[in-house]
VOGU-3710 file (C-alpha; in Angstrom, 3 decimals, decimal comma):
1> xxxxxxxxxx> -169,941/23,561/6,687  -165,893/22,716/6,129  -164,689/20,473/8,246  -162,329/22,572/10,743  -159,787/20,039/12,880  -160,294/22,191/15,445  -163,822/21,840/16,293  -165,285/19,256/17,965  -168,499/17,345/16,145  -171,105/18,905/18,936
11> xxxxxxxxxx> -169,237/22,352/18,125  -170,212/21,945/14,566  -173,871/21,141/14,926  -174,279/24,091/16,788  -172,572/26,373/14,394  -174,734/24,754/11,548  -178,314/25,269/13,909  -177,492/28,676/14,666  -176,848/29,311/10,523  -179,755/27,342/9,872
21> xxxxxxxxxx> -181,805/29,688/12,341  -180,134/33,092/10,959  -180,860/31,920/7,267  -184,754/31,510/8,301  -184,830/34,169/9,918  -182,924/36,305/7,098  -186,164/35,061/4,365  -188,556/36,498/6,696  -186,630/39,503/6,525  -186,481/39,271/2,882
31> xxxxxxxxxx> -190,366/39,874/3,105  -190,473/42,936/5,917  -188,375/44,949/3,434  -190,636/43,605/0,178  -193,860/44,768/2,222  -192,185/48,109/2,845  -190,940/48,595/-0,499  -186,763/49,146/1,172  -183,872/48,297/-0,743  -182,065/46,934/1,611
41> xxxxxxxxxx> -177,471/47,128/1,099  -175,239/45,381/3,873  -172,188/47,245/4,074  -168,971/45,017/5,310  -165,542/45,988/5,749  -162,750/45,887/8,031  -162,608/48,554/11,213  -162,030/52,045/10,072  -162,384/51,400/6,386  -164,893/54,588/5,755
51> xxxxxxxxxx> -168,439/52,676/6,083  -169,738/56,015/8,228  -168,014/58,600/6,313  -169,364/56,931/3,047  -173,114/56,970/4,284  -172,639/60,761/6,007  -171,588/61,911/2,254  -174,515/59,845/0,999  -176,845/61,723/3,568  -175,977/65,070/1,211
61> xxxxxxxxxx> -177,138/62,981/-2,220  -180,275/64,490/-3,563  -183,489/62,206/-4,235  -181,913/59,286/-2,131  -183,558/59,072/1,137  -182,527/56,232/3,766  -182,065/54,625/6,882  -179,343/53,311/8,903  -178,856/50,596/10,661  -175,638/50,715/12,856
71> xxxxxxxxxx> -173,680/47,453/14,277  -170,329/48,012/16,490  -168,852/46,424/19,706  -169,611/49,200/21,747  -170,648/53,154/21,715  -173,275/55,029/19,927  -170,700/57,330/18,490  -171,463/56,127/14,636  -174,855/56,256/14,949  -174,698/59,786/17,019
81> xxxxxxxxxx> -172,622/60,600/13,669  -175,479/59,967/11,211  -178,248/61,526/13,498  -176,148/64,632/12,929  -175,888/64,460/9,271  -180,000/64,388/9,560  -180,057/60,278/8,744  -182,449/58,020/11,372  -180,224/55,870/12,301  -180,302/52,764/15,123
91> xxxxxxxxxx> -177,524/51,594/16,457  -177,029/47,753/17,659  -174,244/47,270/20,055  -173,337/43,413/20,011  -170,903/43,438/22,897  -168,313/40,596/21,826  -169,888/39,837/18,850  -168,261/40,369/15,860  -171,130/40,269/13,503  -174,638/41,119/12,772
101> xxxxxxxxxx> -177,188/38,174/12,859  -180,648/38,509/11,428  -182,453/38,288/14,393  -180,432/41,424/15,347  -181,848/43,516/12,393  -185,665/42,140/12,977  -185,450/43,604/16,333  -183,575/46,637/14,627  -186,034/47,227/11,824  -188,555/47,204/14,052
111> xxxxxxxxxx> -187,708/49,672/16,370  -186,885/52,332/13,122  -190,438/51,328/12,110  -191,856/52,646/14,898  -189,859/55,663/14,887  -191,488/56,063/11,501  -188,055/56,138/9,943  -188,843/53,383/7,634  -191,855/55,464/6,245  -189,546/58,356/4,541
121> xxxxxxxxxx> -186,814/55,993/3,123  -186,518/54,016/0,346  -183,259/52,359/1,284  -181,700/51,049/4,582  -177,780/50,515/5,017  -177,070/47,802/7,161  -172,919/49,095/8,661  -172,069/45,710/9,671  -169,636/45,128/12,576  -166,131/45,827/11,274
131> xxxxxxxxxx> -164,755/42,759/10,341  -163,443/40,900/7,742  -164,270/37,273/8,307  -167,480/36,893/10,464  -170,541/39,162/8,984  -169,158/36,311/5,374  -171,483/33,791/7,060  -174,444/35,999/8,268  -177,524/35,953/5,507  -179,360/39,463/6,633
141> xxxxxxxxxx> -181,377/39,578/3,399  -180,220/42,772/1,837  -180,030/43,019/-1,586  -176,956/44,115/-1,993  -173,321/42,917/0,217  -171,025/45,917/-0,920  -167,760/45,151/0,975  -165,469/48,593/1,660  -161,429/48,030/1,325  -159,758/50,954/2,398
151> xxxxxxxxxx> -156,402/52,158/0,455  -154,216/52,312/3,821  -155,100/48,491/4,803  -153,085/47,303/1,210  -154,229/45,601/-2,028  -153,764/41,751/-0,579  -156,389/41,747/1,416  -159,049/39,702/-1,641  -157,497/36,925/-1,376  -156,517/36,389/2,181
161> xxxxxxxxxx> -160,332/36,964/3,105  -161,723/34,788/0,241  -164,962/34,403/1,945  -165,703/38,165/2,472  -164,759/38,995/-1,266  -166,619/35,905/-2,571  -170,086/37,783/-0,527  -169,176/40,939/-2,654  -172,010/42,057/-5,468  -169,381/45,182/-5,657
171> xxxxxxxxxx> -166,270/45,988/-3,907  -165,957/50,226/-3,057  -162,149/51,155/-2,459  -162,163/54,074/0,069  -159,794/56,456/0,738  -158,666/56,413/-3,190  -156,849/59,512/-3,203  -154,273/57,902/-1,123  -153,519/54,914/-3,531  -150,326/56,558/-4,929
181> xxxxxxxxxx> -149,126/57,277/-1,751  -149,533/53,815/-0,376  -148,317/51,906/-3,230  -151,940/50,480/-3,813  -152,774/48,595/-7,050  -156,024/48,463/-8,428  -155,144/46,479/-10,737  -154,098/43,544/-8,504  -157,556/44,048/-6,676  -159,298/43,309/-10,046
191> xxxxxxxxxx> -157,327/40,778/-11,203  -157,729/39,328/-7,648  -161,397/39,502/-7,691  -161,796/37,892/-10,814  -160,354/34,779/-9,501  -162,967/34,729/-7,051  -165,813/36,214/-8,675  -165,557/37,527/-12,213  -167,247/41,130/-13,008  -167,795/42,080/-9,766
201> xxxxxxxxxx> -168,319/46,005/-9,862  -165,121/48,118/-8,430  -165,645/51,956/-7,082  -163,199/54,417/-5,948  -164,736/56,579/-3,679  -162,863/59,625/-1,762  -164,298/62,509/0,288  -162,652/64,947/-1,525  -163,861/63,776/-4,884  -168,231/64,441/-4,655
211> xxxxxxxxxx> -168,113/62,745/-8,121  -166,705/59,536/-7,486  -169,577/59,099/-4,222  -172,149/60,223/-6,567  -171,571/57,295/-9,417  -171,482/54,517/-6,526  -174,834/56,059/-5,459  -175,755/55,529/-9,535  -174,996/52,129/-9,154  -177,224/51,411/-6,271
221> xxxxxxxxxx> -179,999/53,448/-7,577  -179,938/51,384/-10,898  -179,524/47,937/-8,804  -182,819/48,843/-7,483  -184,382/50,134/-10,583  -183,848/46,668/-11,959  -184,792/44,582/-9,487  -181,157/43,213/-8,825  -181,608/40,442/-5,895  -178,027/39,227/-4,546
231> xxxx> -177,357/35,970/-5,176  -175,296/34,893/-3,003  -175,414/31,833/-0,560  -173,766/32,774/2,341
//
């Protein structure tokens, strides 16, 4: 862990015990979702970014069945959301928190398993807590950390949140339709990226274009097809 000048050395060995803990805990989970055969895709972003509304259009994909499960401060009102839309969804509410921990989705996973949600799906989203510096150090043993960057929140934001970006096995820009409109360059988000992490996968997903949610659905579909394994040490 990087030294930070303003933690003391007790405050440090307690950050790298809890880690140490979560990244145990995040290999066991690693072997819940082998047993039940779940592809398993953390979704990270910052608030209001489109992590819901991406997973409600997902909901209308045909052959791609899934879970949810749902992390926020407080309310049910996401998870209420993808009951709706027909999804099983579970909702975590971490109070101050500002991430998800793997001991969190155990607990989680469980309860959708006895729901028997876990028995219809093959895939389970993990809509980490909005935030775009915290869920970076959380392990929860998906396969895939897809991090969400919204058009309206600008095109600097790879850079100034390093460690987010650098979690990324694909980056989905939301809200595409409005990059024109807010000046947004894709272009400085790849070239961005690539000092980071070269060939990460970029998607640009709106509502209003079924297409552009259906190819980032491809991609996922594939990643599981082959066997794709993040590797990323978080």
């Amino acid at each position: 862990m990087p030294n930070n000048p303003n933690l003391s050395q007790k405050s440090i060995q307690i950050v790298e015990k809890i880690l140490s803990q979560n990244d145990k805990k995040a290999n066991e989970l690693r072997e819940k979702y082998a047993h039940d055969k779940l592809y398993t895709i953390n979704l990270m972003s910052s608030p209001g970014s489109g992590k819901t509304t991406l997973l409600e259009n997902l909901a209308g994909m045909k052959d791609f069945r899934f879970c949810v499960i749902e992390g926020d401060l407080q309310t049910n009102r996401d998870a209420d959301r993808l009951e709706q839309k027909g999804i099983k969804a579970h909702q975590i509410l971490t109070g101050e928190a500002c991430h998800l921990e793997a001991a969190m989705i155990e607990r989680a996973y469980e309860a959708l398993k006895t729901r028997g949600a876990l028995a219809d799906a093959e895939y389970l989203f993990i809509e980490n807590v909005g935030n775009l510096v915290c869920p970076a150090s959380y392990d929860l043993g998906a396969h895939l950390n897809i991090v969400l960057l919204s058009t309206p929140e600008g095109d600097d934001k790879v850079l100034k949140y390093p460690s987010m970006f650098l979690c990324a096995d694909a980056v989905v820009i939301s809200k595409a339709d409005l990059c024109e409109v807010f000046g947004f360059s894709i272009e400085r988000v790849r070239a961005d990226l690539d000092t980071l992490k070269s060939k990460v996968p970029i998607f640009l997903t709106s509502t209003k274009d079924a297409k552009s949610i259906e190819k980032f659905k491809e991609f996922i579909v594939d990643s599981r097809s082959a066997g794709y394994h993040s590797r990323h040490s978080f």
